[in-house]
Biopython code that builds the backbone (N, CA, C, O; Angstrom):
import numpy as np
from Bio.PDB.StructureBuilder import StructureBuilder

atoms = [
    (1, "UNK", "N", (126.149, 295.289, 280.834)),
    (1, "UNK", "CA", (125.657, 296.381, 281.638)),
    (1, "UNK", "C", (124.452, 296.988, 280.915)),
    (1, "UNK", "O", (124.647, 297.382, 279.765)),
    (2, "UNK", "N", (123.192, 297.118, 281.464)),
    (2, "UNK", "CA", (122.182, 298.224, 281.086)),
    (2, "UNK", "C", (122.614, 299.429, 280.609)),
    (2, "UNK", "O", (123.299, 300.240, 281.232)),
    (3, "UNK", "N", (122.260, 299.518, 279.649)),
    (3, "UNK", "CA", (122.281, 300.977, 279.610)),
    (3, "UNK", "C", (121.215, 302.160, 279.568)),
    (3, "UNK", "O", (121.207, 303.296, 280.043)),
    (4, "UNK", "N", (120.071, 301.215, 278.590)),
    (4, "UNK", "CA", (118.978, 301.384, 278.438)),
    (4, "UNK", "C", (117.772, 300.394, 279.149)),
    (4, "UNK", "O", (117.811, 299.490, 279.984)),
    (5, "UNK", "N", (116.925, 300.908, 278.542)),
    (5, "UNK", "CA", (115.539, 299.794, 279.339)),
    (5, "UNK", "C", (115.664, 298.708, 278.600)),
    (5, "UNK", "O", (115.467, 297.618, 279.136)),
    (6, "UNK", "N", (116.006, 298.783, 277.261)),
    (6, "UNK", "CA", (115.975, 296.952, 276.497)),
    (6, "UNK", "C", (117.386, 297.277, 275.587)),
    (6, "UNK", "O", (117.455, 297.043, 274.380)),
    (7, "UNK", "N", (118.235, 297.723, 276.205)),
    (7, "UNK", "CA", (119.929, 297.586, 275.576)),
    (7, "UNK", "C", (120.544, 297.551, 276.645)),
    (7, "UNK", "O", (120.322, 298.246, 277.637)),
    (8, "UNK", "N", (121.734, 296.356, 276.444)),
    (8, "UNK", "CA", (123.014, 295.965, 277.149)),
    (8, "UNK", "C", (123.881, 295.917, 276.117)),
    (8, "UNK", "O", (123.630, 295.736, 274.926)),
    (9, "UNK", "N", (125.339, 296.163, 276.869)),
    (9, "UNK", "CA", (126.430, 296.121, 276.020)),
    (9, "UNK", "C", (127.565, 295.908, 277.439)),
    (9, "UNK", "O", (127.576, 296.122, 278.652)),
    (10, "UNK", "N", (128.244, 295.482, 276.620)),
    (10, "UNK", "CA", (129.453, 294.469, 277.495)),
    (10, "UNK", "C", (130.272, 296.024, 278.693)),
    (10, "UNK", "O", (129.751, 297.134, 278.587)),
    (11, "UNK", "N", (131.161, 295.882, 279.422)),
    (11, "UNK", "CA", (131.852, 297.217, 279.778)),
    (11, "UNK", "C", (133.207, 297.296, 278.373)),
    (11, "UNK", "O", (133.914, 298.303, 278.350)),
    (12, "UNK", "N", (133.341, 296.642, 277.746)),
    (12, "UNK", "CA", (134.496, 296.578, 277.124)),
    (12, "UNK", "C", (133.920, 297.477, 275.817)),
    (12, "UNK", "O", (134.638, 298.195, 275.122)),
    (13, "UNK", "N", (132.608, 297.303, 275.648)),
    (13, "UNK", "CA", (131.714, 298.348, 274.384)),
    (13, "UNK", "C", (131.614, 299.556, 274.699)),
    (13, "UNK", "O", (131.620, 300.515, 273.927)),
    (14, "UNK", "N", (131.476, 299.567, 276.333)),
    (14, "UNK", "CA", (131.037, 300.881, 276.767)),
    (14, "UNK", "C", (132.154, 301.701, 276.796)),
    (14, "UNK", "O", (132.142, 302.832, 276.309)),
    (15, "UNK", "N", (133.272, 301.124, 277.423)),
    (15, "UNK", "CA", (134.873, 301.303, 277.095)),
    (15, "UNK", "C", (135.128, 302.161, 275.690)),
    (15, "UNK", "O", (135.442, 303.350, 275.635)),
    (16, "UNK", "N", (134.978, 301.526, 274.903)),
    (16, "UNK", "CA", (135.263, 301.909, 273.568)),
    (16, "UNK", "C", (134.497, 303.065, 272.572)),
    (16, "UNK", "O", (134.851, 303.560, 271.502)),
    (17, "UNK", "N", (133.168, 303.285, 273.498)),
    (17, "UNK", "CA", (132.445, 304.262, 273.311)),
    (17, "UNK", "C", (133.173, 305.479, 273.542)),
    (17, "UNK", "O", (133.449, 306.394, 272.767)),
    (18, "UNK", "N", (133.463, 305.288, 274.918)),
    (18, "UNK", "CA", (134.010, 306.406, 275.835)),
    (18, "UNK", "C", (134.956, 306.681, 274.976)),
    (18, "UNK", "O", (134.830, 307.824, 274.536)),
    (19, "UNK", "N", (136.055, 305.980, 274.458)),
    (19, "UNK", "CA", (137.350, 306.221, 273.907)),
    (19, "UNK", "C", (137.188, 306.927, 272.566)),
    (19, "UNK", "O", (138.090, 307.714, 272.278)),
    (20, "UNK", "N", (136.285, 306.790, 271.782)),
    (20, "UNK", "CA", (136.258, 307.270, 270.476)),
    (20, "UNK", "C", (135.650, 309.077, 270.753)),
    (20, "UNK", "O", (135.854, 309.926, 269.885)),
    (21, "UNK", "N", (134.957, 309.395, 271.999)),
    (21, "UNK", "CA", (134.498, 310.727, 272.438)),
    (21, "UNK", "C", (136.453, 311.248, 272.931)),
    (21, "UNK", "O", (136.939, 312.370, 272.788)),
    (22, "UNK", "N", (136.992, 310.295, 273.361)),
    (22, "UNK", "CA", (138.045, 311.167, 274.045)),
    (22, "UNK", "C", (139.541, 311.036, 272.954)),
    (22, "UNK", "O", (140.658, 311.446, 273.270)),
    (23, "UNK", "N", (139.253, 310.500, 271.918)),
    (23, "UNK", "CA", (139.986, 310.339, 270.494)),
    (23, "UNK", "C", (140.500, 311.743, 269.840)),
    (23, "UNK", "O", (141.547, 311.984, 269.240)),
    (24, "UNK", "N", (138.924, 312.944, 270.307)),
    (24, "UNK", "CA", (139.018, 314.143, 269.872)),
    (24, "UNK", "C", (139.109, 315.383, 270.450)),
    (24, "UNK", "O", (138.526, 316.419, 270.132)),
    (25, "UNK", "N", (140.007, 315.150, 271.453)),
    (25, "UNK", "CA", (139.823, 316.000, 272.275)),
    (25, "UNK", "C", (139.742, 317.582, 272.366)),
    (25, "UNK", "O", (139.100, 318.430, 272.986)),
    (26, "UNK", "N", (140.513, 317.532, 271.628)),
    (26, "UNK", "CA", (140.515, 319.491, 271.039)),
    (26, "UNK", "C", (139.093, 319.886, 270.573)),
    (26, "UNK", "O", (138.495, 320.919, 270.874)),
    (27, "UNK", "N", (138.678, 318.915, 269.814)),
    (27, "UNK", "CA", (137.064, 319.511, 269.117)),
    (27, "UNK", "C", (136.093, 319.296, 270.146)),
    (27, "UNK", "O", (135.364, 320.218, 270.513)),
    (28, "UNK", "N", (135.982, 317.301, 271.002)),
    (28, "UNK", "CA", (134.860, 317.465, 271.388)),
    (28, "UNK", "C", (134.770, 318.383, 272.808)),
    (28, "UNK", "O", (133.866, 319.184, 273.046)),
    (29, "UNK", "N", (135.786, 318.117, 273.598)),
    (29, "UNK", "CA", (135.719, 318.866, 275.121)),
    (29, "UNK", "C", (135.282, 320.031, 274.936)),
    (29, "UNK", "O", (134.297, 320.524, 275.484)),
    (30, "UNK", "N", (135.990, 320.534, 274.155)),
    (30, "UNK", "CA", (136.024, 322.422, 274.317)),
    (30, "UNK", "C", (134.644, 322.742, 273.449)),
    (30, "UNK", "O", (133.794, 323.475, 273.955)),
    (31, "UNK", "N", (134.468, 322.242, 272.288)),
    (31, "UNK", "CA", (132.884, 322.853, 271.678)),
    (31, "UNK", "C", (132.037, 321.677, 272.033)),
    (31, "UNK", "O", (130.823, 321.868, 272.086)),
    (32, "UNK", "N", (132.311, 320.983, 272.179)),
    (32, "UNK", "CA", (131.351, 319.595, 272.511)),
    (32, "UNK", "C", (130.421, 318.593, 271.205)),
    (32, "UNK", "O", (130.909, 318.692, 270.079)),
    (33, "UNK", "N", (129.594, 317.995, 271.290)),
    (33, "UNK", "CA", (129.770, 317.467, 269.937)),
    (33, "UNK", "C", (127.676, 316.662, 270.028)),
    (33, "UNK", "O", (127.163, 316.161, 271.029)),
    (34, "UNK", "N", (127.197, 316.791, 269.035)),
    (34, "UNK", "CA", (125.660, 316.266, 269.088)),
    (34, "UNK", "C", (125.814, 314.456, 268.550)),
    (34, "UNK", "O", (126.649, 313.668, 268.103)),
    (35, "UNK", "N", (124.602, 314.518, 268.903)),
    (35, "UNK", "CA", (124.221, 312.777, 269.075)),
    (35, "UNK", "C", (124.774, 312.475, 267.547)),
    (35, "UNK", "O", (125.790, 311.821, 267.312)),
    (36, "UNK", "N", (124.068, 312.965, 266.730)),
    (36, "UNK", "CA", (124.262, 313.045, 264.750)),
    (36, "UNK", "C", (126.164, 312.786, 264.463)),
    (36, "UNK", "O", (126.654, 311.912, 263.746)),
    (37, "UNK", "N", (127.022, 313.977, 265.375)),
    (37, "UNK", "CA", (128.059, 313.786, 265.108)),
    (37, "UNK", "C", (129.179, 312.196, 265.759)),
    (37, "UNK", "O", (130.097, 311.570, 265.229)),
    (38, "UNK", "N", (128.551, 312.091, 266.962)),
    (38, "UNK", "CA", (128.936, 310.959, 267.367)),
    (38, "UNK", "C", (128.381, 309.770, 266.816)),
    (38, "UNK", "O", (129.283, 309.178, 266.224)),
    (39, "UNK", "N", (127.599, 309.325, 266.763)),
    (39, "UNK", "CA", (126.714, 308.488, 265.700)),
    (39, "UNK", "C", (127.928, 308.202, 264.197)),
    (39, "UNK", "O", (128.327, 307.114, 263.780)),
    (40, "UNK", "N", (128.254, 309.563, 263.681)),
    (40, "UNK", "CA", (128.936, 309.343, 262.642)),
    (40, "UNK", "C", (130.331, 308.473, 262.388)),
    (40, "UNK", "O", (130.906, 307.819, 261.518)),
    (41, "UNK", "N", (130.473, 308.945, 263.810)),
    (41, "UNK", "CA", (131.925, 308.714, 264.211)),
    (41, "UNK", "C", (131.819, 307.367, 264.667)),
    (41, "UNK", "O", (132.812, 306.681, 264.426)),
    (42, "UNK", "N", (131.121, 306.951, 265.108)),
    (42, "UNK", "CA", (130.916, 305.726, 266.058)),
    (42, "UNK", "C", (130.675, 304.977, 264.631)),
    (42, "UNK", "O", (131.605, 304.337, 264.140)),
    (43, "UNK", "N", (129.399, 305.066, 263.964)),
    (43, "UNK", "CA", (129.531, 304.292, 262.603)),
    (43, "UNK", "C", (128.421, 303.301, 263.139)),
    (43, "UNK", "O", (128.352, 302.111, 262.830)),
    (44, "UNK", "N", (127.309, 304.172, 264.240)),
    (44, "UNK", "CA", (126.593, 302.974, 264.436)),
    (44, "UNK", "C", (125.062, 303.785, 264.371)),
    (44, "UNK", "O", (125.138, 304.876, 263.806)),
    (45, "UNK", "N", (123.903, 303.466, 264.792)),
    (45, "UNK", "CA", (122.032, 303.821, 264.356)),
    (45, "UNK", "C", (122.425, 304.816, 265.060)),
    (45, "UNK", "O", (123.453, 304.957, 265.722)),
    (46, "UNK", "N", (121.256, 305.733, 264.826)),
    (46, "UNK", "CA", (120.622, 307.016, 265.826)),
    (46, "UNK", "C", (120.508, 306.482, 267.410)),
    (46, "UNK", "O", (121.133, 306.737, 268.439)),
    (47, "UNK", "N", (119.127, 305.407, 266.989)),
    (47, "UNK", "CA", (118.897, 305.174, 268.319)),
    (47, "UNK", "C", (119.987, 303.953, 269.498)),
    (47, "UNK", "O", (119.738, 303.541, 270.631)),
    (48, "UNK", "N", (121.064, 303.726, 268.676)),
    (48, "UNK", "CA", (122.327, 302.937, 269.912)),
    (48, "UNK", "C", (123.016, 304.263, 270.141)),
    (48, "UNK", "O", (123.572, 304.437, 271.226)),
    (49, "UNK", "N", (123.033, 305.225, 269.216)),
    (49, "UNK", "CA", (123.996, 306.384, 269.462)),
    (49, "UNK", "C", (123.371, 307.334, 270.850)),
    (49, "UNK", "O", (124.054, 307.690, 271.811)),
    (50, "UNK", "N", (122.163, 307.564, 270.679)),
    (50, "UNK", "CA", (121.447, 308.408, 271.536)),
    (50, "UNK", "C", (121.580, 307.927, 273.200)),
    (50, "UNK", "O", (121.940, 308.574, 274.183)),
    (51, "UNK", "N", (121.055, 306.278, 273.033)),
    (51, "UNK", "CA", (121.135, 305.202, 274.266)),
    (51, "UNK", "C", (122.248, 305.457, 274.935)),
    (51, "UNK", "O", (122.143, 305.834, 276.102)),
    (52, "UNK", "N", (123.810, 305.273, 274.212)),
    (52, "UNK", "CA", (125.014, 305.258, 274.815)),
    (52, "UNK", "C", (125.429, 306.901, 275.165)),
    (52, "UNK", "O", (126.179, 307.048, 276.129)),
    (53, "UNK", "N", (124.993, 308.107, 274.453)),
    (53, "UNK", "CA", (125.376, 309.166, 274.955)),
    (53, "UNK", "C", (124.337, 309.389, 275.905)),
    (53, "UNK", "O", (124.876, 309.969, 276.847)),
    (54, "UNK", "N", (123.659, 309.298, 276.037)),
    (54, "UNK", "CA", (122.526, 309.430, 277.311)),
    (54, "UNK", "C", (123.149, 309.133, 278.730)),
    (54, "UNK", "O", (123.281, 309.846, 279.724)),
    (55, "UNK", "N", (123.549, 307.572, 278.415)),
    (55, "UNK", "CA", (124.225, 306.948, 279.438)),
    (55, "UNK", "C", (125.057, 307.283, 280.032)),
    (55, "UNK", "O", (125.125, 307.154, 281.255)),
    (56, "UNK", "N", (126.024, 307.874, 279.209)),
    (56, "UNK", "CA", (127.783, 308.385, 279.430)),
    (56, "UNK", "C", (127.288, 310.166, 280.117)),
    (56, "UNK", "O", (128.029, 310.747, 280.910)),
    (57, "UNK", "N", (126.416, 310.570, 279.794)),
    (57, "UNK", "CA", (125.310, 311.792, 280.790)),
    (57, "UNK", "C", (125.171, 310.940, 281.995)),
    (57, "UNK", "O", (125.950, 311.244, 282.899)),
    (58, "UNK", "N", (124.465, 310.066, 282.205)),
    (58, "UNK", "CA", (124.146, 309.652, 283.795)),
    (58, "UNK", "C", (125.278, 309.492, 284.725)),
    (58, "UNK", "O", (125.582, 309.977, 285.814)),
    (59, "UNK", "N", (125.888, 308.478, 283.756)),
    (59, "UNK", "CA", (127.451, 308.338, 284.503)),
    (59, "UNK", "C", (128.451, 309.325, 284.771)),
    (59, "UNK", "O", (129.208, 309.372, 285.740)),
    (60, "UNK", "N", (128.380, 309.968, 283.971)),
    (60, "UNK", "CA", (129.194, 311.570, 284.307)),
    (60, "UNK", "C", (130.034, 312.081, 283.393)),
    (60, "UNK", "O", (130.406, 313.244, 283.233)),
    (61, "UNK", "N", (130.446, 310.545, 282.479)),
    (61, "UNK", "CA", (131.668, 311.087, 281.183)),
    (61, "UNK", "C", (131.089, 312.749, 280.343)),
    (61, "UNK", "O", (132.022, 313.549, 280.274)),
    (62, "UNK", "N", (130.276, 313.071, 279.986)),
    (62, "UNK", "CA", (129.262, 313.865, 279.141)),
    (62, "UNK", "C", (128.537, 314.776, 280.372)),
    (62, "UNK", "O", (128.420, 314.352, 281.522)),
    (63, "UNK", "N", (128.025, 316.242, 279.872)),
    (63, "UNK", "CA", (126.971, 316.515, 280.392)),
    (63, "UNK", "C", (126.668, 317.273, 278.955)),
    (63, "UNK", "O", (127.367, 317.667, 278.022)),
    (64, "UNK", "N", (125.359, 317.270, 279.247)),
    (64, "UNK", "CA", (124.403, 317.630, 277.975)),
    (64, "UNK", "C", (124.227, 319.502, 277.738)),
    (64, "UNK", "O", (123.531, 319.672, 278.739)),
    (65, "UNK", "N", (124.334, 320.572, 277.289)),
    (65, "UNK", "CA", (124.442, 322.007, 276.815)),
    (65, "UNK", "C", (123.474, 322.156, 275.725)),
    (65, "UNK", "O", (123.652, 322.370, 274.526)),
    (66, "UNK", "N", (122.652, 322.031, 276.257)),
    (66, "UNK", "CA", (121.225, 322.070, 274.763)),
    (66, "UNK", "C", (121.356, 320.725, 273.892)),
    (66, "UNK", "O", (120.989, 319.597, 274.223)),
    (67, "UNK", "N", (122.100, 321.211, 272.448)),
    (67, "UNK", "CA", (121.738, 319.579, 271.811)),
    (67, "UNK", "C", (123.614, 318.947, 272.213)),
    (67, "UNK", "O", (123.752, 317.727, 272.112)),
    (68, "UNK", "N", (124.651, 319.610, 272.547)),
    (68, "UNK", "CA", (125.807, 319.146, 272.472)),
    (68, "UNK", "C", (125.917, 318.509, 274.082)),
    (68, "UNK", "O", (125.514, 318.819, 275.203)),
    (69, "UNK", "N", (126.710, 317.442, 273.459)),
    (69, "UNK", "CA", (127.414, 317.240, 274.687)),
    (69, "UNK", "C", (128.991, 316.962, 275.283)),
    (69, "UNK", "O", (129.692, 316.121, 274.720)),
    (70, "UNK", "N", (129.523, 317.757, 276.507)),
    (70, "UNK", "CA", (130.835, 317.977, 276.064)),
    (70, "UNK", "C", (130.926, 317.105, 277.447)),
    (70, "UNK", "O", (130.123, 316.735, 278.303)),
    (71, "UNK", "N", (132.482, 316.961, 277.187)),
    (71, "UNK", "CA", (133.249, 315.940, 278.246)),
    (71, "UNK", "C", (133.288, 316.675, 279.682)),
    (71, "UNK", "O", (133.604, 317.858, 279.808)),
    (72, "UNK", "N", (132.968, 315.924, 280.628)),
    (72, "UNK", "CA", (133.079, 316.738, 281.782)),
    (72, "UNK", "C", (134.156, 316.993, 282.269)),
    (72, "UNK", "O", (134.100, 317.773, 283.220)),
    (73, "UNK", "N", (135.519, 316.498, 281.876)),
    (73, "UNK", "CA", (136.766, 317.125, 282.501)),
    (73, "UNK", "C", (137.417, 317.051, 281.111)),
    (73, "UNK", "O", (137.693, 316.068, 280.424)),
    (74, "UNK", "N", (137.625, 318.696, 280.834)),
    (74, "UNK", "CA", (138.354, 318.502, 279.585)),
    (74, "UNK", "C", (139.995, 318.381, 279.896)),
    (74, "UNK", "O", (140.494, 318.199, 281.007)),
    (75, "UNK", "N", (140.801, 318.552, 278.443)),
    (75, "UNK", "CA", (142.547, 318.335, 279.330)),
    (75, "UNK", "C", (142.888, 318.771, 279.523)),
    (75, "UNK", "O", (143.943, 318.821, 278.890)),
    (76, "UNK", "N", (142.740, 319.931, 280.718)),
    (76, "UNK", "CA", (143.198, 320.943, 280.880)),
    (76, "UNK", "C", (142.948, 320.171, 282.704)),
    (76, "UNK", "O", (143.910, 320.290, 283.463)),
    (77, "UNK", "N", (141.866, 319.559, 283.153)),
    (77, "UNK", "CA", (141.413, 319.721, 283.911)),
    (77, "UNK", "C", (140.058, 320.118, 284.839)),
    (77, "UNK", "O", (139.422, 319.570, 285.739)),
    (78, "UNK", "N", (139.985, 321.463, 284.055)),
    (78, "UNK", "CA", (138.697, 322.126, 284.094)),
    (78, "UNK", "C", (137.341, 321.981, 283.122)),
    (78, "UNK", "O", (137.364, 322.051, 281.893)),
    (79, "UNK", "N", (136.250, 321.781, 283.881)),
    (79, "UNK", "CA", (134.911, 321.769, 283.380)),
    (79, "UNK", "C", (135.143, 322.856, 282.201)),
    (79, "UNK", "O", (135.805, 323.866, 282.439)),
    (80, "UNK", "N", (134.525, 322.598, 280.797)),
    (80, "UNK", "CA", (134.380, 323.389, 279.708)),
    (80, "UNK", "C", (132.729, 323.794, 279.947)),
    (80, "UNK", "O", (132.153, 324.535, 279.150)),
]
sb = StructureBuilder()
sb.init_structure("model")
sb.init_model(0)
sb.init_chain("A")
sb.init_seg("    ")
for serial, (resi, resn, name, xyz) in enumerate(atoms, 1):
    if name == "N":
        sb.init_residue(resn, " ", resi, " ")
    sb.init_atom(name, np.array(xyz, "f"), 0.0, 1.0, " ", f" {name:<3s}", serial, name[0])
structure = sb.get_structure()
């Protein structure tokens, strides 16, 4: 799947992206979390980190709050 203009990654990568944002749920939903901190966590470059949270913004997992970005349905249900 595209994600970017010259990056693809399988759905099973993109999968696993998603999963490591929803790993933390208490921290990232409710305060939300920057590209730098996911990057860390993920254990992968700036610029695959930026590409895939960008993405997970278009698609809807994420919406962006200045530099953080928090999960769009936290577990509660409700938009944070």
């Amino acid at each position: 799947m595209k994600i970017a203009r010259n990056r693809y990654l399988t759905t099973d990568q993109i999968e696993q992206a998603t999963q490591l944002m929803l790993g933390r749920p208490g921290e990232s939903s409710r305060k939300g979390f920057t590209v730098a901190q996911y990057r860390d966590v993920a254990g992968i470059g700036r610029n695959l980190a930026v590409d895939l949270v960008e993405f997970l913004d278009r698609i809807g997992v994420t919406t962006r709050r200045g530099d953080l970005r928090v999960l769009v349905q936290a577990d509660d249900g409700v938009s944070s």
